[in-house]
N, C-alpha and C positions, 0 to 999 in steps of 0.2 A: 504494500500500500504506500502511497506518495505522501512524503510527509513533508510541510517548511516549516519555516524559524516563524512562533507565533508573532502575528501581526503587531504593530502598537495597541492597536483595542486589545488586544490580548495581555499583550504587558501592563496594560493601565491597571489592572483590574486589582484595587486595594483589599476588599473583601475576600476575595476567592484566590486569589493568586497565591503561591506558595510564600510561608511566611520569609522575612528577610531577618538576617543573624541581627541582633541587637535588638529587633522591636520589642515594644513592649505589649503583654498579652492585649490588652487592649485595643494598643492601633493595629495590630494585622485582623481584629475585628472591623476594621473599616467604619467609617462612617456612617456607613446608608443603616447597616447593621447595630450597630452602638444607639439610632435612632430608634429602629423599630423595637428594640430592648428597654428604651425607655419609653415608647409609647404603649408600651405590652402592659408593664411594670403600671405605669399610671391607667391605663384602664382595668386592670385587676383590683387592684386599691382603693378607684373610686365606687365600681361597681359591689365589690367587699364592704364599703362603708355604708353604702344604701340598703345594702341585703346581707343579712347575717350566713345565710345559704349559700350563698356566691360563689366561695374559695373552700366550699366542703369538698370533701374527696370526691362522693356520688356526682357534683355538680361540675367538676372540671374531667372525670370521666364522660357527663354527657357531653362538653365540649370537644374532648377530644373525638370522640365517635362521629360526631357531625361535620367535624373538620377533616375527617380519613377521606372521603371522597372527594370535596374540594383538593386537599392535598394532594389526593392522587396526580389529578387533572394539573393543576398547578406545577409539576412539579416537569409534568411532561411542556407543557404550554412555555416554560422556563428554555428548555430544549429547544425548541421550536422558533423563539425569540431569538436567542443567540445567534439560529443559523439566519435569521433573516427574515423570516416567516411569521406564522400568526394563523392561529385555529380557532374559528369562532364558533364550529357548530361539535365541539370535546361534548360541550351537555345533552345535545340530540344522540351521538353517536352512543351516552352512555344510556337514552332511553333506549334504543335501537336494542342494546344489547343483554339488557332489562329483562326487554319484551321476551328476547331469543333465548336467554338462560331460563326462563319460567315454563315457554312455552317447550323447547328440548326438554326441558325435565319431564314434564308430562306426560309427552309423546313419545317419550323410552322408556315409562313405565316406573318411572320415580327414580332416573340414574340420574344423579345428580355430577356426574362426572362428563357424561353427555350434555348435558347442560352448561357445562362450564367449558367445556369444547367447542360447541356451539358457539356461543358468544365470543370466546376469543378468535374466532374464525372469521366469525362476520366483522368484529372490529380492524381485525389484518387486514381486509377486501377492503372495508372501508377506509381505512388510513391511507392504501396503496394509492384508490380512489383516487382521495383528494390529491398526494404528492403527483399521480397521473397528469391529473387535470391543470395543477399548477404547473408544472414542470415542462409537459408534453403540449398540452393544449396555452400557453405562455397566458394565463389569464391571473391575475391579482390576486396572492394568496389571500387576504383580508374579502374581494369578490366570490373567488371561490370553493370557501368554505362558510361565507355568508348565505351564499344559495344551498350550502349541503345544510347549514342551521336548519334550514326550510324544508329541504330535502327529505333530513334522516328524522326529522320528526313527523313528517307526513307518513314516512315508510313506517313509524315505530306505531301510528296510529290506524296506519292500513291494518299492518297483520294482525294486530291488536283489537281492532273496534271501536278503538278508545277506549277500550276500557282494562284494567287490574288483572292480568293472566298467571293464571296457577295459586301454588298454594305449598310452597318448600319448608314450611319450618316443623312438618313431620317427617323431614330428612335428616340424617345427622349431621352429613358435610357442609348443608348451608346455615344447622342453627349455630354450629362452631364456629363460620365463617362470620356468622351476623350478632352473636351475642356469646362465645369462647372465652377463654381468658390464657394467657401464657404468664406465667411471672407476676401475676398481681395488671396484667397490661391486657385491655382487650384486643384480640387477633385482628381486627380492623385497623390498629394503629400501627402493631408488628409490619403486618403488609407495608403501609406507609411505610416505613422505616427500610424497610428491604428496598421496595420501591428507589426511594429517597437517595438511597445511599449508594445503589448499583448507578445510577445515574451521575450523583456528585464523581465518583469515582471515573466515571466513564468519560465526562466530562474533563476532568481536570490532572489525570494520568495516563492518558491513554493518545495517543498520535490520530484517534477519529475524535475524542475532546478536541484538541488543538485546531484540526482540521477543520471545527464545527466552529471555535471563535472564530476565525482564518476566514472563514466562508461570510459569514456576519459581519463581520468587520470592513473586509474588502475583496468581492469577489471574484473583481476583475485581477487581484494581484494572485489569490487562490487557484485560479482556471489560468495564471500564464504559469504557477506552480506546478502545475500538475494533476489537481487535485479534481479529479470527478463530480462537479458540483451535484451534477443529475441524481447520481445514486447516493447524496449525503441526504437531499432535500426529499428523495422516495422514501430513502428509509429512516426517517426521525418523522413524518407522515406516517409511515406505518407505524411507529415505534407509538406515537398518538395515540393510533387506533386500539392498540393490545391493551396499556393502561387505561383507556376509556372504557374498553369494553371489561377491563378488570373491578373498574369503580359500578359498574353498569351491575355486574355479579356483585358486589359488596351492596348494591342497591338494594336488590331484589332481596338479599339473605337477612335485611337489616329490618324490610319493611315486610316480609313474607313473598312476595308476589311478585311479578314482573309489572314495572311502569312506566308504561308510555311516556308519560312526561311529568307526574308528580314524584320529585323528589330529583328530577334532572334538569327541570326549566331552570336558566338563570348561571348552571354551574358555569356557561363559558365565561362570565361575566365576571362571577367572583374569580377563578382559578386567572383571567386574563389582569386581574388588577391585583391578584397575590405578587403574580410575577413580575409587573410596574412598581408597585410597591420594595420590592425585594432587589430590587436593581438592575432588572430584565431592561437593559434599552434596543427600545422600540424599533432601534434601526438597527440593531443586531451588535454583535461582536462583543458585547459584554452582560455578565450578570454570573447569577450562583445560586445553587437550591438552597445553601443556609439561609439567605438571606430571604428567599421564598417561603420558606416553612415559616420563618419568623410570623412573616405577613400571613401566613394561612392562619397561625395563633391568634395574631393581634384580630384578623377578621372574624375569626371563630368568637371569640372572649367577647369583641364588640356587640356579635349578633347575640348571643348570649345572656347579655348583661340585658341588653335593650328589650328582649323578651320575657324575663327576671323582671322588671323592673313594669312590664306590661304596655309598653309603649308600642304603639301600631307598628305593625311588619311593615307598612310602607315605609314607611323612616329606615329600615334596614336600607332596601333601595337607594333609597335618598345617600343615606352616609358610604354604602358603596362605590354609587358615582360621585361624591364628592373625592372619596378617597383617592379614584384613579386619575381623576383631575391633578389633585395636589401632585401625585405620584409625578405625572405625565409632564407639568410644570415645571418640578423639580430637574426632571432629568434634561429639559430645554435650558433653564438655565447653567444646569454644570457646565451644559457642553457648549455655551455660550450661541446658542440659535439665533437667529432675527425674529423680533415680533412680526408676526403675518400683518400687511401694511402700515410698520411703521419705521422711521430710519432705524439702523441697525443702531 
């Protein structure tokens, strides 16, 4: 495989980049990092001060459980940002895949192992899909996975009906998968964690990490390298698909049933502002899953608190997009952008 000397977007990277002899623990935590530690930090505290329940153990297990799927998707959309790209319809692909793991379990007679085959099969097709279509067909990643938004949830409503398919938590493999515990940790976070961690790693030791900031960064210097941009951007499209369609089966195991689109509407949106937040820039060649999960916490904790606290789910929305605003700001001014019609 073709490897070069990572780009500057690659060197920049104070967060994720290997630590340098002298620093101190703190600054090779990075900035963007060190922030979302302390916005973590302050919305646990204030939400703990309003509600006595808050920071009990029961209550930051339901946090965490509610943030496994977000995170999943987040963590792959993190991926996908680096290289250059951008996944809008991760939430439809995980209803799609919802559907496919309830309805396979059924239709094999309660294999639940079939089901989980299923689902990871359709989300490979579909990831390929999309890298296809961007790639092949030269159409605007942000365009065409905005039409697959539309797409894979019209398809997850087709074979569906609209409506809740099957019925798995009298199987063992999906009540393990949906409410297990390892070590005191429920098997929804484990995942996360495996997820989480073969990626960080993949990412940031590995000559196809490099490759993928190389790519994001500057592509044209990448493709006079050497570097195969076709088959990076096919396969972290695909690679999309497999953890979408993995969050899709955590879906189903969590809620019993395969769903069309309750409990998947919306995820592109959180997982695309974890990874803003986290220091995914939007034009590629830089970012890092710590700093991502950070943001899937702080987002989790937020929605959390705000629901604790009993204040309308729209306002989740609301503080969502305001978040990926600030994020998206942030990251224009580091890099010193020009305001859209104003002197620089």
């Amino acid at each position: 495989m073709s490897t070069i000397t990572p780009t500057p977007a690659v060197k920049d990277r104070p967060a994720d980049g290997p630590t340098r002899r002298g620093r101190s623990p703190l600054a090779s935590l990075g900035g963007q990092n060190l922030s979302l530690i302390g916005a973590l930090v302050l919305v646990l505290g204030l939400f703990g001060v309003l509600n006595d329940n808050y920071l009990s153990v029961s209550n930051m297990q339901v946090i965490a459980e509610a943030a496994t799927i977000t995170g999943l998707l987040a963590v792959v959309q993190t991926a996908v940002i680096i290289c250059g790209g951008l996944d809008i319809s991760v939430g439809s692909q995980a209803g799609v895949a919802s559907v496919v793991s309830a309805m396979a379990f059924t239709a094999t007679g309660s294999n639940a192992l079939a089901g989980i085959a299923a689902a990871v099969g359709v989300g490979l097709l579909v990831g390929i899909l999309n890298g296809v279509i961007i790639v092949y067909g030269r159409v605007n990643p942000t365009i065409a996975t905005l039409a697959g938004l539309a797409a894979y949830k019209g398809l997850a409503q087709l074979v569906s009906d609209g409506r809740a398919q099957g019925y798995v938590l009298n199987n063992d493999v999906f009540v393990f998968l949906g409410r297990g515990k390892i070590a005191g940790l429920p098997v929804m976070v484990w995942i996360l964690i495996v997820v989480a961690l073969a990626v960080h790693l993949l990412l940031k030791y590995t000559d196809i990490g490099r490759n993928i900031y190389a790519i994001g960064g500057n592509d044209t210097a990448a493709r006079l390298a050497g570097i195969n941009i076709n088959k990076y951007l096919v396969s972290v499209y695909a690679l999309i698909g497999v953890v979408a369609a993995l969050a899709g089966i955590l879906l189903t195991a969590r809620t019993g049933s395969g769903q069309p689109t309750s409990g998947s509407e919306g995820l592109e949106l959180k997982a695309i502002t974890a990874a803003a937040l986290g220091g995914a820039a939007l034009k590629g060649g830089k970012g890092g899953i710590g700093g991502t999960l950070l943001a899937v916490a702080l987002l989790g904790a937020l929605e959390n608190g705000l629901t604790v606290q009993g204040i309308n789910a729209f306002w989740q929305n609301v503080a969502q997009g305001a978040l990926l605003v600030v994020a998206v700001v942030i990251q224009q001014r580091r890099n010193g952008e020009r305001r859209i019609g104003l002197p620089a």
